[in-house]
N, C-alpha and C positions, 0 to 999 in steps of 0.2 A: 327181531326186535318186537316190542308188545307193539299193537295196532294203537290202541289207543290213548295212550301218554298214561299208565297209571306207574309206571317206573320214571319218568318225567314227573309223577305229581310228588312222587315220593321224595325225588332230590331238590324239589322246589321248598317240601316241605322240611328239610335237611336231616330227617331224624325217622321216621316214619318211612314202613312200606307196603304199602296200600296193593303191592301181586307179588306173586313169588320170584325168582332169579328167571332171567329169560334163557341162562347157559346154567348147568351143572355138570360138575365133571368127578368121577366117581371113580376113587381107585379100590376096584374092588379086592385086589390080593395083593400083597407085598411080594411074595414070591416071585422069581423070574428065573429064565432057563438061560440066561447070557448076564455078560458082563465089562458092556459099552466102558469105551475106555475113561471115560469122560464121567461115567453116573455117580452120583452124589452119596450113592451107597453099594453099588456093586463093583465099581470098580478097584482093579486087582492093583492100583496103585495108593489106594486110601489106607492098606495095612491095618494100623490101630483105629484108625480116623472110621471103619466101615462100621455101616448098620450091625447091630447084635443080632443076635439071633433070632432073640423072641420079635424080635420087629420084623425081621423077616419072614415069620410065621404068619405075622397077619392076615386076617381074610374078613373078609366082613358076611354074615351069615345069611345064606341064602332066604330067610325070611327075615330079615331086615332090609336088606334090598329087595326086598319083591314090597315090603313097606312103605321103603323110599319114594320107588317109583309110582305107585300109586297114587300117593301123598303128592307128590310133585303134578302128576296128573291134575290134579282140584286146585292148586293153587295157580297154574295158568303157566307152567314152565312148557319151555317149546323144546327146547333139546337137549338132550343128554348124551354125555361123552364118558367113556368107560378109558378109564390112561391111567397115569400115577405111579408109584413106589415101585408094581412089580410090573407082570406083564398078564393082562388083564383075558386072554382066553386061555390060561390057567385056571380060572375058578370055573370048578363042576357044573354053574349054573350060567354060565353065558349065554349062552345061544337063547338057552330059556326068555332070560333076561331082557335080550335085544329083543324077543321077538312082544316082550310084554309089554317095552316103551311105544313099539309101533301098533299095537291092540289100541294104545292108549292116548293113538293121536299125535304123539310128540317124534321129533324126529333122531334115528339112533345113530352113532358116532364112536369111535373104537380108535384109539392109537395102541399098535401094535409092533411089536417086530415081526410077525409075519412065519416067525419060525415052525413053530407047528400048528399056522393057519389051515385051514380045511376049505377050497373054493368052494365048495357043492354046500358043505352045511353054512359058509359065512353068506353065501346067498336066500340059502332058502330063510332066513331069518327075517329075510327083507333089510336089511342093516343101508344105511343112506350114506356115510362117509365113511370111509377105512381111511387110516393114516399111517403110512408105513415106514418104521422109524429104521431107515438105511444106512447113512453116511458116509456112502461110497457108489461107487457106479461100476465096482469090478470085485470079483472074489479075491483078490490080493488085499485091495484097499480094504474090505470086508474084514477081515479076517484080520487085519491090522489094531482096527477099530474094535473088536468083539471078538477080544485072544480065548478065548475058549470055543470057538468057531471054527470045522473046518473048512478045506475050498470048497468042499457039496452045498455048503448053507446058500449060500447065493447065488448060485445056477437054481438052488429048488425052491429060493422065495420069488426067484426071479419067473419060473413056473406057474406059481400060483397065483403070483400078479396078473401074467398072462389071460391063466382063463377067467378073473375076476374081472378086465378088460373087455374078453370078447363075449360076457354074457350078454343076451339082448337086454334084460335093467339090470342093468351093473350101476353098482353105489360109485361114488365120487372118490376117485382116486387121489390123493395125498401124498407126497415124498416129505418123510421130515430128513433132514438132515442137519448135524449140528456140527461146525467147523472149527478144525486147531489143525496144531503144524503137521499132523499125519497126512490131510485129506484137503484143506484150504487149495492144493491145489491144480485138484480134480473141480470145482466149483465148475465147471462148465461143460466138462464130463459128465456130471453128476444130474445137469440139466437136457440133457442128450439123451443121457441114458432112461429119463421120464418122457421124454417128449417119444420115445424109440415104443418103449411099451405102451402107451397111449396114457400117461395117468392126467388128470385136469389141473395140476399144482403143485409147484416145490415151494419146499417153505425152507428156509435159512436160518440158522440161530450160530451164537459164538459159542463159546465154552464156556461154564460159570464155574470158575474153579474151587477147589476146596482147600483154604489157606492149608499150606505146607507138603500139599500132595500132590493137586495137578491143577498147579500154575503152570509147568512147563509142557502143558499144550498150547497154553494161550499162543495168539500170533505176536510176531514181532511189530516194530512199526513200516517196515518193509515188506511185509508180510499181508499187514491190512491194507497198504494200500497197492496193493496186486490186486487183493481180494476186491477193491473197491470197486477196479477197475472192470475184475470178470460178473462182477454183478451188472455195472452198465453198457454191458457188451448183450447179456443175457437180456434184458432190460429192451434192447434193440429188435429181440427178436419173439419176445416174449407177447407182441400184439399180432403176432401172425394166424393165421387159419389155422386151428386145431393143433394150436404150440400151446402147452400147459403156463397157464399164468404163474408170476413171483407172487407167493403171497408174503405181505406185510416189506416188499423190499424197503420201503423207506425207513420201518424200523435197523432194520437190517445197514443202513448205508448210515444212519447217524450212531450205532452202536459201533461201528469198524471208523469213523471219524472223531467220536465226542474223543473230550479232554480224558477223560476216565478208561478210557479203554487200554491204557498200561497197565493199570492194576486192578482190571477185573470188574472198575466200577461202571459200568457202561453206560446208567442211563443218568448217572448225577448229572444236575443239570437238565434233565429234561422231564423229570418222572415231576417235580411241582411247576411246570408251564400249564399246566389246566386240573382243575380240582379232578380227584378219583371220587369216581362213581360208584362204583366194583360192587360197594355195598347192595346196590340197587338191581344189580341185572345178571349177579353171578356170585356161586357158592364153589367150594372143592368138598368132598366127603374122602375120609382118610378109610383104609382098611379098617383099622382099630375102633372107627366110629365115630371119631371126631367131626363137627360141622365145623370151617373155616371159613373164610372171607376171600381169600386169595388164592391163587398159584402155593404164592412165597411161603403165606404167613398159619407154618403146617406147625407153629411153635402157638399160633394165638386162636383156642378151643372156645367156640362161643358155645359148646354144648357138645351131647353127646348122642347122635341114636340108638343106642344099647339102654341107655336111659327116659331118653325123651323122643317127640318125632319131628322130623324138618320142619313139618311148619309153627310147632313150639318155641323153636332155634331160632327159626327166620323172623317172627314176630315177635321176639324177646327183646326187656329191655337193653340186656348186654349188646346184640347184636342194632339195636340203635344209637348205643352208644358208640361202640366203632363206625357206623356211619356219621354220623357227628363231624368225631374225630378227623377219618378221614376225606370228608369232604372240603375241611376249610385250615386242616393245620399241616403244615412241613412236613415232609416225611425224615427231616432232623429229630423231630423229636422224640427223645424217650421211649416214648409210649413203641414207636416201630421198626426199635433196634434189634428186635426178633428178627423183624419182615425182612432187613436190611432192602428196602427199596429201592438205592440208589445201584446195587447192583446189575440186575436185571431187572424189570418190570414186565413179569409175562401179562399182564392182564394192561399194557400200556394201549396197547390196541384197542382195545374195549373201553377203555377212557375216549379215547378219540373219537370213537365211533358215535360216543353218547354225546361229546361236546358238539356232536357236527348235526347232532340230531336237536339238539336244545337251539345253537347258530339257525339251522335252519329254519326254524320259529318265528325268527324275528320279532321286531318291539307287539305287532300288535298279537302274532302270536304266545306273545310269552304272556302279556297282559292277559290275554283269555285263558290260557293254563293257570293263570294267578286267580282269577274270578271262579274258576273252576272250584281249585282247592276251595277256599275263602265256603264257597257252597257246601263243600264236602265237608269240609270242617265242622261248619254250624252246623247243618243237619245231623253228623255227628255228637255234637255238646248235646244238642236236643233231644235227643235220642237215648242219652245217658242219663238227662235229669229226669226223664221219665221213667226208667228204669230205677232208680235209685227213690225217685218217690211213691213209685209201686211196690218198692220195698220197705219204705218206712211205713203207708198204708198197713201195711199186712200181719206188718209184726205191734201195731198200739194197739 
């Protein structure tokens, strides 16, 4: 998080943002070498519903990412994560890439499958977090999950895990795993099997299905609450000496509980209990170029990098207006039937993180953020009228 409230000053001021995104997450190719059962465009159950081609060509061009990340450098962003559409040490300039965010001060971050990861080159990058997108704790379940897979993939990612473990600075190990009726119930296997390789975190997510194709992973209601239960088993042991932490489990236990979770809606009902922030502390960049606001919302382009550069995007009035928006209005409305945010809300965490960081403020805290602005402001107007009468000067 920014040290010193200027993403706080920005949601105070509801429209306006005074640093750049403290998270960006950067999918640099569309392309990918598997085909998760579950993925929103590769998987072999989507038939007509899958991504086209040309979008699966995607790549976002090594000197506009090397643009990016620069640009991001000067506006005060702390981390950057390479994930997205395809699978990101696919593109020719990775490693390059990782090694230019950490040149650049910021810290670098990678979700991957892992498949044709390289331990020797994913270290020498200096790279801080891998995250390794699994969904299984055995080459059966493997290979279940990722039908173009055979039983080698998972003994040799399971390899490479290994020696990214036992390098003396080894980056922060990550398990993603994302649950339906294949694999729900390995869930504790699945956390065995990280705690066995040494990695520092499992993360848990449901299936977000794609109307008409793969509803039929989702879990039953039988089904979640098994799963509920093997989370707060996990949950029990999850504070031990050198047992990798649940990350986000709470989101996790009211997504396998709320109302919505028959038909896929997981977070209705929960995604408008505290305003979104999202605007403030977090961007996505699309292969194609696109600058986004969200995880979700890869339908709503507040601009483009092929055309302009992030922090044109970031400080535009369009992308003030979606902060506006989404800081004080429903996510029923209109305007975010793209995002569809009742569905999942992957950026719900990051709401919460901000609400608990404003909570913590308190009244006289919040007062002094408010006097703050109120300064910044005026010394701003100030600052304008002088400029503006230096230029009526200039030109009588």
């Amino acid at each position: 998080m920014h040290d010193l409230g200027p993403d706080l000053l920005g949601a105070l001021h509801g429209e306006r943002a005074f640093i750049g995104p403290e998270h960006v997450v950067v999918d640099l190719t569309n392309r990918c070498n598997t085909n998760c059962i579950a993925c929103w465009t590769y998987s072999p159950l989507l038939r007509d519903k899958a991504a086209p081609v040309t979008w699966k060509r995607q790549e976002l061009p090594g000197a506009v990412a090397r643009r990016l990340v620069d640009d991001l450098a000067v506006i005060g962003t702390r981390r950057v994560r390479f994930t997205g559409g395809g699978e990101p040490l696919l593109h020719p300039d990775f490693h390059e890439l990782v090694r230019r965010i950490k040149d650049r001060g910021m810290t670098a971050q990678v979700t991957t499958n892992l498949i044709g990861g390289d331990a020797d080159r994913l270290l020498a990058t200096g790279i801080d977090e891998i995250t390794v997108s699994l969904w299984a704790s055995n080459a059966s379940t493997y290979t279940r999950t990722h039908p173009n897979q055979g039983p080698a993939s998972f003994p040799r990612i399971q390899r490479t895990i290994e020696q990214l473990a036992a390098a003396p600075r080894r980056p922060r190990l990550t398990f993603a795993n994302v649950l339906g009726r294949i694999n729900f119930h390995e869930l504790e296997q699945m956390y065995d099997f990280a705690a066995a390789v040494r990695a520092d975190a499992v993360y848990f997510t449901l299936v977000d299905p794609v109307e008409g194709r793969t509803e039929g992973l989702m879990l039953t209601p039988e089904e979640r609450l098994a799963t509920l239960g093997a989370v707060r088993r996990v949950l029990e042991r999850a504070d031990g000496p050198g047992m990798p932490a649940l990350d986000s489990a709470g989101e996790l236990m009211g997504r396998l509980a709320g109302e919505g979770a028959a038909n896929g809606f997981y977070d209705a009902g929960r995604v408008d209990e505290l305003p979104c922030t999202i605007g403030w502390t977090f961007a996505r960049v699309l292969a194609g170029g696109d600058v986004v606001p969200c995880c979700r919302a890869v339908k709503l382009a507040l601009g483009n990098l092929n055309e302009r550069t992030f922090p044109e995007i970031w400080f535009s009035r369009a992308y003030d207006a979606f902060r506006a928006k989404a800081l004080t209005t429903k996510k029923s409305d209109p305007y975010f039937r793209e995002i569809d945010c009742y569905r999942m809300c992957d950026n719900l965490m990051h709401n919460r993180q901000f609400d608990a960081r404003v909570g913590a403020l308190g009244a006289s805290g919040l007062a002094a953020l408010r006097a703050r602005l109120d300064t910044y402001m005026a010394t701003a107007a100030a600052a304008t009228a002088r400029s503006e009468s230096r230029d009526k000067e200039a030109t009588a």
